[in-house]
NUPA-41179 format. One record per residue (C-alpha): x, y, z. Coordinates in steps of 0.2 Angstrom, whole numbers, padded with zeros to 4 digits, always signed. Example, Ala and Ser with C-alpha at 12.3 -4.5 7.8 and 13.67 -1.06 7.14 Angstrom:
NUPA-41179
+0062-0022+0039 +0068-0005+0036 
***
This chain:
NUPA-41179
+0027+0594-0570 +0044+0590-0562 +0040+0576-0554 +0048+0559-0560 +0060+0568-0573 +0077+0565-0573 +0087+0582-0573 +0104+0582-0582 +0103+0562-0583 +0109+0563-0565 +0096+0569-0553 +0079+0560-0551 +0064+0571-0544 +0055+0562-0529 +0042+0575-0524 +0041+0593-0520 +0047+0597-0500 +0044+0613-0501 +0042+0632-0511 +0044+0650-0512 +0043+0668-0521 +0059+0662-0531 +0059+0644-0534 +0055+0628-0528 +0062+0614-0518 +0062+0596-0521 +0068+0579-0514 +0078+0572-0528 +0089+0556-0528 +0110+0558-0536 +0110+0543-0546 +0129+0543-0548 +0131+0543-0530 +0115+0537-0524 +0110+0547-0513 +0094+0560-0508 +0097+0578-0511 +0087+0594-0511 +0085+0604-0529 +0081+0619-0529 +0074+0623-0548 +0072+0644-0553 +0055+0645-0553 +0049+0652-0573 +0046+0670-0572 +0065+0675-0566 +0073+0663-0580 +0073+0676-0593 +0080+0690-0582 +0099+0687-0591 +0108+0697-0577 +0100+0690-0562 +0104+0673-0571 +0121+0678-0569 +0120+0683-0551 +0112+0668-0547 +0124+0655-0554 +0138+0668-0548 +0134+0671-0530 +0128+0653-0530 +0145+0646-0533 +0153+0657-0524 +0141+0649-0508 +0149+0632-0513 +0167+0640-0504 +0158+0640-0486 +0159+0624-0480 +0155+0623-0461 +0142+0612-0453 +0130+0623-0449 +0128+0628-0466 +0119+0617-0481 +0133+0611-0493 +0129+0615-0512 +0132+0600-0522 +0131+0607-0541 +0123+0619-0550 +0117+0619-0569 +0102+0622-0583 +0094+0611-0594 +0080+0615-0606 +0075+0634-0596 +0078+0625-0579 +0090+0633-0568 +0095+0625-0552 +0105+0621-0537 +0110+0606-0530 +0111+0607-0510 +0112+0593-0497 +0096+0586-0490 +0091+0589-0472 +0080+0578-0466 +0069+0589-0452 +0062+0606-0453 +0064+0624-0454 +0069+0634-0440 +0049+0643-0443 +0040+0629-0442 +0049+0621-0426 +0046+0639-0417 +0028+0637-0423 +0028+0616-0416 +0038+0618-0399 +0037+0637-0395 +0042+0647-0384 +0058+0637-0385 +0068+0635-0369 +0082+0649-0364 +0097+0635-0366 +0089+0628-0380 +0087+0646-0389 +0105+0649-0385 +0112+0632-0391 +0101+0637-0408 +0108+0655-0408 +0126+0649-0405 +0126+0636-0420 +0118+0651-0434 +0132+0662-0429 +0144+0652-0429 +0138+0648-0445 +0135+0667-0451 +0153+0672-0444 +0161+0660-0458 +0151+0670-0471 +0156+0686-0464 +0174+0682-0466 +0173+0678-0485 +0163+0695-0486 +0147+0685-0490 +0132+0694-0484 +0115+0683-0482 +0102+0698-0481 +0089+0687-0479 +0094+0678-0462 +0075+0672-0457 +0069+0656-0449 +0061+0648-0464 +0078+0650-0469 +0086+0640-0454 +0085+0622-0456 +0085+0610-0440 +0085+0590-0441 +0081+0579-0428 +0097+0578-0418 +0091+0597-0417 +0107+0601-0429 +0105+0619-0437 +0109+0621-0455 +0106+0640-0464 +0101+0639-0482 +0099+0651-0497 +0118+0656-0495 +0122+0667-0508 +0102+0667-0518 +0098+0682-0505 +0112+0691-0511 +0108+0689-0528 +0091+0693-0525 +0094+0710-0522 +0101+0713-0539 +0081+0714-0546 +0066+0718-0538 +0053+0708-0531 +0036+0711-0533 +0028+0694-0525 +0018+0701-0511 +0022+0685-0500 +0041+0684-0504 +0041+0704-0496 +0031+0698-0481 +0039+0682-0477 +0055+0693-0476 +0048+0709-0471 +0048+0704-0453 +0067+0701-0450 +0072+0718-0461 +0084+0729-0453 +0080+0747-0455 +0093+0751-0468 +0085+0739-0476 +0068+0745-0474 +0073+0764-0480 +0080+0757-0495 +0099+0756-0492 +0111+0742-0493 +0110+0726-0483 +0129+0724-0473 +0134+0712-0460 +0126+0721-0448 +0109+0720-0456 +0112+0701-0454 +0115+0705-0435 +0099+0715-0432 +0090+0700-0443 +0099+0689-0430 +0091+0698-0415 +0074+0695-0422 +0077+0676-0425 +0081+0678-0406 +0067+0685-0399 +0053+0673-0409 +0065+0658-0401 +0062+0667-0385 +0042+0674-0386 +0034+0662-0401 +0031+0679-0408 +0036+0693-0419 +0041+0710-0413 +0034+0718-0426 +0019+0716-0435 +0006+0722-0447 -0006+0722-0460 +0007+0727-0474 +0024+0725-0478 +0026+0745-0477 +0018+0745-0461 +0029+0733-0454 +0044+0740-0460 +0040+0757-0454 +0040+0749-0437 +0058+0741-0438 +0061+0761-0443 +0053+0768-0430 +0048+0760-0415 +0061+0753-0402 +0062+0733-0401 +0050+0727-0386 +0057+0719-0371 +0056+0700-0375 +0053+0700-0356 +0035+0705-0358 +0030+0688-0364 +0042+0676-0357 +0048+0684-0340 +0058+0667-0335 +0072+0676-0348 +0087+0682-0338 +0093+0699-0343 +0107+0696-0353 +0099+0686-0363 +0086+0699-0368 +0101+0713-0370 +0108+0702-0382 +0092+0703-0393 +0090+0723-0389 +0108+0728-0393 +0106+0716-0408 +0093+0725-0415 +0098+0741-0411 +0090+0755-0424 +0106+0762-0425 +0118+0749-0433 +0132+0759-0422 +0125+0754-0406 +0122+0737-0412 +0137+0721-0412 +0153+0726-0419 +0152+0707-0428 +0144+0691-0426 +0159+0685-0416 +0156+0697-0401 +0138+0693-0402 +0143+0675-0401 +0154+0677-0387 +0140+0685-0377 +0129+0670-0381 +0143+0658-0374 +0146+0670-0360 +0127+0676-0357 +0120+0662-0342 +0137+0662-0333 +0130+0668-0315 +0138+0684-0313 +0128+0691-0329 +0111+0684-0327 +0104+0702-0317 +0114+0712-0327 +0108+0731-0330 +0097+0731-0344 +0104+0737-0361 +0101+0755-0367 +0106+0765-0381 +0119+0778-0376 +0113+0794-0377 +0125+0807-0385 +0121+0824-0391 +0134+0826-0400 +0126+0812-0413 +0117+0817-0427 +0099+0819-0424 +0086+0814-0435 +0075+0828-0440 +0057+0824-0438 +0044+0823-0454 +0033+0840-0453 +0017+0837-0459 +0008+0851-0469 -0006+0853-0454 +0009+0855-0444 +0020+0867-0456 +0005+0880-0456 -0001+0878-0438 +0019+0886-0434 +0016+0900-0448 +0010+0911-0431 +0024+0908-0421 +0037+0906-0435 +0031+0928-0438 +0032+0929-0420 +0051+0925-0418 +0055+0936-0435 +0048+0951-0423 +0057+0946-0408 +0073+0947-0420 +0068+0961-0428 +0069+0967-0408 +0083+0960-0403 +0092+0967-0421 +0086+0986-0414 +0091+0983-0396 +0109+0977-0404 +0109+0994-0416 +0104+1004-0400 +0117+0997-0390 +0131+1001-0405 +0124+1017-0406 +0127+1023-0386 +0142+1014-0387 +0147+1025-0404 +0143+1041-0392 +0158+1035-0384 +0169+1037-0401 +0172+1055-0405 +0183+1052-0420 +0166+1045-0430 +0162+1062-0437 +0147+1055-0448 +0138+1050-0435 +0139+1064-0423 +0121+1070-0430 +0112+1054-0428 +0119+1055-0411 +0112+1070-0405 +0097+1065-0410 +0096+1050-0399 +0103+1060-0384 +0086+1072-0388 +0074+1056-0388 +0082+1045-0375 +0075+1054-0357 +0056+1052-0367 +0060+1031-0373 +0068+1030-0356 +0049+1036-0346 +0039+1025-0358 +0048+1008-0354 +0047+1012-0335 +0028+1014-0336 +0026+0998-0347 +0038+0987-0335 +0025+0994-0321 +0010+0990-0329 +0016+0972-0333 +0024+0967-0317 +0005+0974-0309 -0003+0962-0320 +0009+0948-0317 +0005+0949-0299 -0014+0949-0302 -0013+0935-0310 +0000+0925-0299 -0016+0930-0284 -0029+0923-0295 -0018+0906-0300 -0014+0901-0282 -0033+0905-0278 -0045+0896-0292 -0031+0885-0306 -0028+0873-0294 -0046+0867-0294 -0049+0868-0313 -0031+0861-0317 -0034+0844-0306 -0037+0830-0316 -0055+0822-0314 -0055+0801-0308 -0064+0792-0321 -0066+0774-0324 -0059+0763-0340 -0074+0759-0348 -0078+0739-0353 -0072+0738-0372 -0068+0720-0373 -0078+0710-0388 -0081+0726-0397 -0074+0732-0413 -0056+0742-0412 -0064+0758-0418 -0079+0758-0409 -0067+0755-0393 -0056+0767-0395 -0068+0779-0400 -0078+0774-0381 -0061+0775-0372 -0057+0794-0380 -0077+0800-0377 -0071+0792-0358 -0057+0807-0357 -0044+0794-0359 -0028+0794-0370 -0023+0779-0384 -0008+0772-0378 -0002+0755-0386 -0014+0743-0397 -0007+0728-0397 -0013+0714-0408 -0014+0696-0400 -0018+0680-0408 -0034+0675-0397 -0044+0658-0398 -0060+0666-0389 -0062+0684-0395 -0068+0687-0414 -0054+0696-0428 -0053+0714-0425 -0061+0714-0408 -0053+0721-0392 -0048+0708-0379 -0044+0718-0364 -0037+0736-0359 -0024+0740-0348 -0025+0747-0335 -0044+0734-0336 -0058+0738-0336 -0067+0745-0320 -0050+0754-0315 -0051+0773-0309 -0039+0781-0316 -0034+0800-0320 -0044+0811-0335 -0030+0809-0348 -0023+0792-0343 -0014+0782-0358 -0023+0766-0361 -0014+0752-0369 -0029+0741-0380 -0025+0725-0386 -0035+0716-0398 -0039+0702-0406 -0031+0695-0424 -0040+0678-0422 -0037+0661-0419 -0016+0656-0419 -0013+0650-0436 +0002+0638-0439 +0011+0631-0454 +0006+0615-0460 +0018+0603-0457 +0025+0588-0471 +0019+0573-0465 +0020+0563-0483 +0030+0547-0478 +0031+0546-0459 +0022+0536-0450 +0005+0540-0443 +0008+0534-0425 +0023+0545-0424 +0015+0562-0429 -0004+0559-0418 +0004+0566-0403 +0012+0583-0413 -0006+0582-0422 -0014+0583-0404 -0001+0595-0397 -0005+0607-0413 -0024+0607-0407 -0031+0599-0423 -0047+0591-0418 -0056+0584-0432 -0042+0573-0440 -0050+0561-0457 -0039+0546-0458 -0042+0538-0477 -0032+0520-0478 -0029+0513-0494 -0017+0497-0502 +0001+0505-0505 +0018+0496-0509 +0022+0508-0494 +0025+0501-0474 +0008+0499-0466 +0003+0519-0456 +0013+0527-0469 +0006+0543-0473 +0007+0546-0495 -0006+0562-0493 -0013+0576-0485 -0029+0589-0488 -0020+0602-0482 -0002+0603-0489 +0012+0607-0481 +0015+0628-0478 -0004+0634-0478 -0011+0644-0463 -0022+0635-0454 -0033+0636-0436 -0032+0616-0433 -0044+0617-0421 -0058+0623-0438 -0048+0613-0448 -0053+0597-0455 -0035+0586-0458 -0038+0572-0473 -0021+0560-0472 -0020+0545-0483 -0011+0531-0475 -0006+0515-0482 -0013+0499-0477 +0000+0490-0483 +0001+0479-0503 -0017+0474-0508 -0023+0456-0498 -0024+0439-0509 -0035+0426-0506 -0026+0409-0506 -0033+0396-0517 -0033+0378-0515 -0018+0372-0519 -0021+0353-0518 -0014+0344-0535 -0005+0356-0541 +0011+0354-0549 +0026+0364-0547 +0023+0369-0564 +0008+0377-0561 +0010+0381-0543 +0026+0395-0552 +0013+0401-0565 +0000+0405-0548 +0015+0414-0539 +0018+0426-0555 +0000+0430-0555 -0002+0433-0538 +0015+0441-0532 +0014+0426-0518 +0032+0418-0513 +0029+0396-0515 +0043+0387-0505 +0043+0368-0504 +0044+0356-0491 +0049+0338-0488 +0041+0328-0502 +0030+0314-0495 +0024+0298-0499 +0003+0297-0503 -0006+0282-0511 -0020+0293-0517 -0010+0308-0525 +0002+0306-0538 +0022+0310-0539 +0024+0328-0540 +0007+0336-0536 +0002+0344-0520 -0003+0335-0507 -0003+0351-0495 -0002+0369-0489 +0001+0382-0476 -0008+0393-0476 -0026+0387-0479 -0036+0389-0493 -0044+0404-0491 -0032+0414-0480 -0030+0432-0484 -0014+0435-0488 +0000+0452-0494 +0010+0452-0510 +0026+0444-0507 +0018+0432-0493 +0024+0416-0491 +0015+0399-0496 +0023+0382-0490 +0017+0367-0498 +0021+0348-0498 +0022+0337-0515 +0017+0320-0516 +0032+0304-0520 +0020+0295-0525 +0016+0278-0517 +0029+0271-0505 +0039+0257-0514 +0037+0240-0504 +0048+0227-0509 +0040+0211-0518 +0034+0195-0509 +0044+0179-0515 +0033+0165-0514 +0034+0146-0520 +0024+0132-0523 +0025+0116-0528 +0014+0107-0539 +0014+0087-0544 +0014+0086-0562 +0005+0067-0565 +0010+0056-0580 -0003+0049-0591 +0001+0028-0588 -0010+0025-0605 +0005+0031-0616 +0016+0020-0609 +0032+0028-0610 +0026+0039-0623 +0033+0057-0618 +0022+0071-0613 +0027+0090-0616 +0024+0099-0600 +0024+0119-0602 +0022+0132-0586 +0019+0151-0587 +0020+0163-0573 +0013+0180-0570 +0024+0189-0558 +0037+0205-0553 +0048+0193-0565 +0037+0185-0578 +0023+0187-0590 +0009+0174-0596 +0016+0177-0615 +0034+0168-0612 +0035+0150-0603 +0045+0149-0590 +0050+0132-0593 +0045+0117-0607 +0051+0099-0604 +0046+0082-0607 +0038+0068-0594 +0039+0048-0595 +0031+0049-0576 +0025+0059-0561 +0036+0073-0557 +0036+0087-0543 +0040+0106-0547 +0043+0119-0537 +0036+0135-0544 +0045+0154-0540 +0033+0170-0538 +0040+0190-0534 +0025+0197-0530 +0021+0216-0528 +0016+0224-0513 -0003+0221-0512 -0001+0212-0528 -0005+0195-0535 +0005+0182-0545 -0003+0166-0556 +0002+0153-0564 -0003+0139-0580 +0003+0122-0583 +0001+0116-0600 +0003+0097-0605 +0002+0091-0620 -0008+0110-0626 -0019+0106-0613 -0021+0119-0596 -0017+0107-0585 -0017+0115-0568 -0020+0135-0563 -0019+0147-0549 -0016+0165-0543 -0006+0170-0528 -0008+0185-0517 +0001+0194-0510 +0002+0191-0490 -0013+0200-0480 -0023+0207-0499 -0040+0198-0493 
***
């Protein structure tokens, strides 16, 4: 597993994007650069092929020369532990294949502007003799500013070296194969043209030109059968545009475009107004051209035995007539001594041979006028061709319909396969001429059937958001779609899965599509916060992932300095990780400054002593003072009045205790103003 591993220190694996016969692609991030790329890692079973390692690396650096914009940029390419693999810029978007499958058929100017930016690309290649051979659409990438990059520069050339025996890699290229290709020989740059042609007429149709159920069958066809007009299923294309993808895919690379300049030139050129009803293109005939000779079957060798025998006696005829002939002309040469014998002979038999071929002509011209009398009189009405009507083959098996139509004295024209949402895999879907139609004994009926339900290409739809694919969803038919949300780091509608993964063949409306989607960081309940202190409100916020911000402190009687008084959200309040909490700490009480109060006492003197002095002491408790250290101590002879000082706190109390002579002699508490 790939995933997560770091290759050569440098390039981090994200996830697979996508997958073939020879390797496999994934997102990786350039930590040196930071930055997303695509690797493209060798899958196992070519890494212990030594030569086509060689090939690979060599034709892969040779692919890092082509800088253009229409063609992805190779980065880097190394090995580490058995793992080969190329490092190539990232394109964020799709193949080629999968928009055809998503948007098809694509608009004319659209097709063209797509066409225009692949050649321009190919005709860079071209000029530094670098041959793709494998010019296809899942090889064609296309981002969302519709911008069109070709891949694999390079690996296809490489490819080539060794054979392939993965039955999907051969089909998934099969269908773009020029017929040099086909029959075995090498790929050039015009096999890149005819592979163009056919890229051009699936941008046109939304279909192939050729199909099949085997990658033989198929490639028979782009050997022998002539490329169909892509006018058939898209009639809205003018003319030149379709004799641009006819002489493209010419069978006969002669016939096709010198280069992919002058094929790009006729895309620049091919909706100017004065070529749109342009003659349609045809392959020049010329008999001088070398014809292919025809494969004679051994049916067909023995049936021609008869008439092979037949022309050795007509030779064997004409040989005599010629000796004849030199012979009476020999009569004419009297020097040829040896001869004069065998001429004699001939003079004897010649008035006999000349009586018998008289009577033969006669016979056979009398019998070639009997039977002129008889033809005009009786062949016309055995020769005419009886009206009979296409019999109603529709929803029945291929072979029993073909065999209906031929017991009908009909001929098998075309069968043509048709992706069909109503009619069953293998049955027919409709005849042409239809069904009903009179038509004459020996007609040719063109059948077309049915190879099911459209199937498309599953799409990659890990990390976007699920609001922005439901209306492709919708437009690709898929009906029954399973929607599974779970708590992800990820934005909320972000998909992270999906059952089924990207490139399988599916019919969406049968298919049931499972996406996992992110609801977003698990929720937190918020506690009370209420007395908390800011030690412990930090040790909550490391538990819980939460973010604790602070407010103006405020004043609070009841809740002591530091704690929280309290907090925004509620308790209670289901919140995200990373969530915000606001919260208010206490000052503590507000500070009131202290009440100063007096108050005067009269301190009496004992007359009994008579002038004996009495030793007065006064304590006050207060902001100030305490009960344990006297405030003041002095000595009386007579009455005196003293004026007592209190700082009293707010909503406090201060008291007071005269001693004389170490007795209390007067006591008293004052409150602060308004305490009851």
């Amino acid at each position: 597993m790939l995933i997560g591993k770091r290759i050569s220190g440098r390039y981090k694996i994200i996830r697979m994007i996508g997958g073939g016969g020879m390797a496999n692609v994934y997102l990786a991030r350039d930590m040196i650069l930071d930055r997303d790329v695509a690797l493209k890692v060798l899958r196992m079973d070519f890494s212990n092929d030594e030569e086509f390692i060689k090939r690979f690396h060599r034709e892969a650096q040779s692919a890092t020369s082509l800088t253009h914009p229409n063609i992805v940029s190779i980065y880097d390419v190394g090995e580490e532990d058995g793992i080969y693999y190329i490092v190539m810029e990232y394109v964020d978007g799709m193949t080629l294949k999968q928009y055809i499958q998503a948007f098809s058929p694509i608009p004319v100017e659209k097709a063209l502007d797509i066409m225009k930016q692949i050649t321009s690309a190919l005709a860079l290649a071209h000029q530094n003799h670098i041959v793709h051979r494998d010019i296809k659409p899942h090889n064609v990438l296309i981002d969302h500013e519709d911008n069109v990059k070709i891949t694999d520069f390079g690996i296809a050339m490489a490819l080539s070296a060794t054979s392939i025996t993965q039955t999907n890699s051969v089909l998934g290229s099969v269908h773009y194969l020029s017929p040099e290709q086909a029959r075995g020989g090498m790929a050039n740059k015009k096999s890149d043209i005819y592979s163009l042609g056919i890229v051009m007429f699936e941008l046109l149709t939304g279909r192939l030109p050729f199909s099949g159920e085997s990658a033989v069958s198929i490639a028979l066809k782009h050997l022998q059968s002539e490329t169909p007009s892509p006018r058939r299923w898209n009639p809205a294309i003018p003319q030149s545009v379709e004799n641009i993808v006819l002489k493209a895919t010419a069978k006969d690379s002669f016939h096709r475009y010198a280069s992919v300049e002058e094929m790009a030139e006729d895309l620049n050129t091919a909706l100017n107004p004065e070529r749109l009803n342009e003659s349609k293109f045809v392959i020049p005939e010329d008999d001088d051209v070398t014809k292919a000779i025809p494969i004679i079957t051994n049916d067909e060798l023995f049936q021609n035995q008869d008439e092979t025998k037949v022309i050795a006696e007509q030779d064997d005829t004409v040989a005599s007539g010629a000796s004849s002939k030199k012979s009476s002309d020999g009569k004419k040469t009297k020097k040829d001594k040896k001869e004069k014998k065998n001429k004699k002979a001939d003079k004897e038999k010649k008035p006999k041979k000349k009586r018998s071929w008289v009577k033969i002509t006669a016979i056979i011209f009398g019998i070639m006028v009997v039977l002129a009398v008889l033809a005009v009189l009786f062949l016309p009405g055995i020769l005419a061709a009886k009206d009979v009507e296409v019999p109603d083959v529709s929803d029945t098996q291929l072979d029993k319909a073909l065999s209906a139509l031929g017991a009908s004295g009909l001929e098998i024209g075309e069968v043509i396969e048709r992706e069909d949402d109503e009619i069953e895999d293998g049955n027919v879907i409709k005849t042409e001429p239809e069904a009903g139609s009179i038509v004459k004994e020996g007609s040719s009926v063109d059948v077309y059937y049915s190879i099911g339900k459209k199937k498309v290409e599953v799409l990659n739809y890990i990390g976007r958001d699920y609001e922005d694919i439901e209306n492709l969803l919708e437009n690709f038919g898929y009906k029954d779609i399973v929607i599974n949300k779970v708590n992800d780091e990820s934005e909320v509608g972000t998909v992270l899965e999906q059952e089924p993964g990207k490139g399988e063949s599916v019919i969406p409306s049968e298919t049931v599509l499972t996406l996992t989607v992110s609801n977003g960081p698990a929720k937190v309940n918020l506690k009370d916060l209420t007395d908390y202190t800011k030690k412990a409100l930090d040790d909550y916020a490391a538990d819980t992932g939460l973010r604790i911000t602070f407010a103006e402190e405020q004043y609070s009687d009841s809740v002591p300095a530091g704690q929280v008084i309290s907090q925004s959200p509620a308790a209670g309040t289901a919140l995200e990780v990373g969530s915000e909490v606001n919260v208010v700490l206490s000052k503590g009480a507000e500070e009131i400054p202290p009440q100063e109060e007096t108050k005067e006492v009269t301190i009496t003197y004992d007359e009994e002593l008579e002038g004996t002095p009495q030793t007065v002491t006064i304590l006050i408790e207060d902001l100030d003072n305490t009960m344990t250290e006297p405030v003041e101590t002095f000595e009386i002879t007579e009455t005196v009045k003293k004026t007592l000082h209190f700082r009293i706190p707010y909503k406090g109390r201060a008291g007071y205790k005269i001693i004389k002579d170490n007795s209390v002699y007067d006591e008293g508490v004052i409150n602060y103003s308004g305490n009851d």
